[in-house]
N, C-alpha and C positions, 0 to 999 in steps of 0.2 A: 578325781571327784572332790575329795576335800580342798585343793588348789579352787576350783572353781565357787566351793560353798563359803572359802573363805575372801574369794575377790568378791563373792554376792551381799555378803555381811561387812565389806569395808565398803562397798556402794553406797550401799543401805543408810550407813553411819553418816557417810558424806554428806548426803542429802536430810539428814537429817540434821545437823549442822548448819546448811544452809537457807532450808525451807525459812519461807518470811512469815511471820506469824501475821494475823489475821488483825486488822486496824480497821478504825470507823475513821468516818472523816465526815467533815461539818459539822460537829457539833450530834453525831452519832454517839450511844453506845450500846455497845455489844456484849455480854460476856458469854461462856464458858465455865459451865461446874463452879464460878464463884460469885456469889449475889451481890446484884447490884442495885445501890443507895447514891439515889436521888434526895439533895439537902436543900431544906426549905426554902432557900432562896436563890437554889443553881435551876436550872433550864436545860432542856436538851433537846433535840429535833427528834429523833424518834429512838427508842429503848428494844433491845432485843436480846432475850437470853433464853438460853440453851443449857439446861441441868439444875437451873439457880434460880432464885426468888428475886424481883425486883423488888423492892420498897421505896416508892418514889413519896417525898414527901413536898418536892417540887413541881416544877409544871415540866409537860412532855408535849411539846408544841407539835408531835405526828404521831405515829403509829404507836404502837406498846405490845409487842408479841411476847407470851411468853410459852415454853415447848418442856412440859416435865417440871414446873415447879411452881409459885404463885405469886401472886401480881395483889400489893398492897398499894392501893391509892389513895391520898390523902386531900390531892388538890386537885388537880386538870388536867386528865389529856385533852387536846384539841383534836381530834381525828377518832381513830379505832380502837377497838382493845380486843385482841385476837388469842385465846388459850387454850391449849391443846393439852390434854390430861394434864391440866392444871387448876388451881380455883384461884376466883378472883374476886377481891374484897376491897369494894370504893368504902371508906369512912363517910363518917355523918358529913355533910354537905360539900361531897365531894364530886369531880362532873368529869363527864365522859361526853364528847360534844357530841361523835358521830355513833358507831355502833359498837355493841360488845358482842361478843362471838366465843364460844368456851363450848367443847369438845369433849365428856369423859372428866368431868371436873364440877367443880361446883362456884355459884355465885352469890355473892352477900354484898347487898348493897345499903346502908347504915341509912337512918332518919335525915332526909334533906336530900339524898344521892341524886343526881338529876344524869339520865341516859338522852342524850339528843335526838336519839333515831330508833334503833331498834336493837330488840334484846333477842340470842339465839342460842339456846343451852341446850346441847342435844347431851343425853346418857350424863346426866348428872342431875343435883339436886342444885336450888334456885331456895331464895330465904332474901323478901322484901321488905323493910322496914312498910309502914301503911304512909311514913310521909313521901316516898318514894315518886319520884317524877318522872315516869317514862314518855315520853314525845311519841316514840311509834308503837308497833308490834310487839308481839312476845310471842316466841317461838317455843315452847319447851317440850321437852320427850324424855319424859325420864326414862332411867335405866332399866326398869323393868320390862317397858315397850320394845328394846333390844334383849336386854337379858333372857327372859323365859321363851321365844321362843329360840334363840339361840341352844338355850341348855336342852330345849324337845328334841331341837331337829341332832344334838349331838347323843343325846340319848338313845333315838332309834338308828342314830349310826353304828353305836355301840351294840346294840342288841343284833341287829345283822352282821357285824362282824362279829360275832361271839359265837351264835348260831351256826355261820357257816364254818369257823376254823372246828366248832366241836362235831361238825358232821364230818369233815376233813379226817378229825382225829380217830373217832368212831370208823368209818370206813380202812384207812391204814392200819387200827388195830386188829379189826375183822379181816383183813388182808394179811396178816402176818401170823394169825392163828392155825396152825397146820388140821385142817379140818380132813379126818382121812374117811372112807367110805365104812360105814355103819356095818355092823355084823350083827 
């Protein structure tokens, strides 16, 4: 047994040693758990990060995803801006050509922001400057319209499960009670 546990943890090792870490190419970036900075006069094809804040104070010539953490833009994406339990914050006349998309997060788009296409903020809160230029739609749902009744229908989950374990409980205890014939 331990023969086998220890050839399964020098495996393990091995390939961990070897495994190729994860690379963008063209002019991608990607990170992981460390934010990524965009500098005023670099460019990139499209921005993606996972754990970590983008701050792009350059241009983002495609997509701009960010998954758990927030998206500061300064100048231009050319394409989408997609955020998922994340917020996302264009500065004063900062431009987003095609659409923004934010999930469980929040959006703030600063005096001058200009949105190309269309804006979709589901379960978070939204905050537009008035000089704000949206091209298309605006979607929003804030969190309350998920939240309350989420918290009813767990509520009366709770209550029928509480109900029945305590008739469960009641009847086992009435069952264990030596109940002997009256005299």
């Amino acid at each position: 047994m331990r023969a086998r546990l220890l050839c399964l943890t020098l495996c393990a090792a091995a390939l961990l040693f070897v495994a190729t870490p994860a690379r963008a190419d063209n002019g991608n970036s990607v990170q992981f758990f460390t934010d990524l900075r965009i500098d005023p006069n670099k460019s990139v094809e499209n921005a993606v990060c996972f754990f970590c804040s983008v701050h792009a104070e350059g241009e983002i010539n495609g997509n701009l995803v960010v998954l758990f953490g927030s998206a500061h833009i300064s100048n231009a994406v050319h394409q989408n801006v997609v955020s998922i339990f994340s917020s996302v914050t264009a500065q004063p006349n900062a431009s987003i050509e095609q659409n923004v998309v934010n999930i469980f997060g929040n959006v703030r788009l600063g005096d001058g922001a200009h949105v190309g296409q269309n804006i979709v903020a589901l379960f978070g809160a939204t905050e537009f400057a008035p000089t704000t230029i949206i091209d298309g739609n605006r979607v929003i749902m804030p969190f309350w319209i998920f939240g309350i009744p989420t918290l009813l229908i767990g509520l009366v989950i709770y209550v029928i499960v509480r109900e029945v374990r305590e008739r469960r409980y009641r009847r086992q205890w009435m069952a264990s009670q030596a109940m002997g014939p009256r005299v």
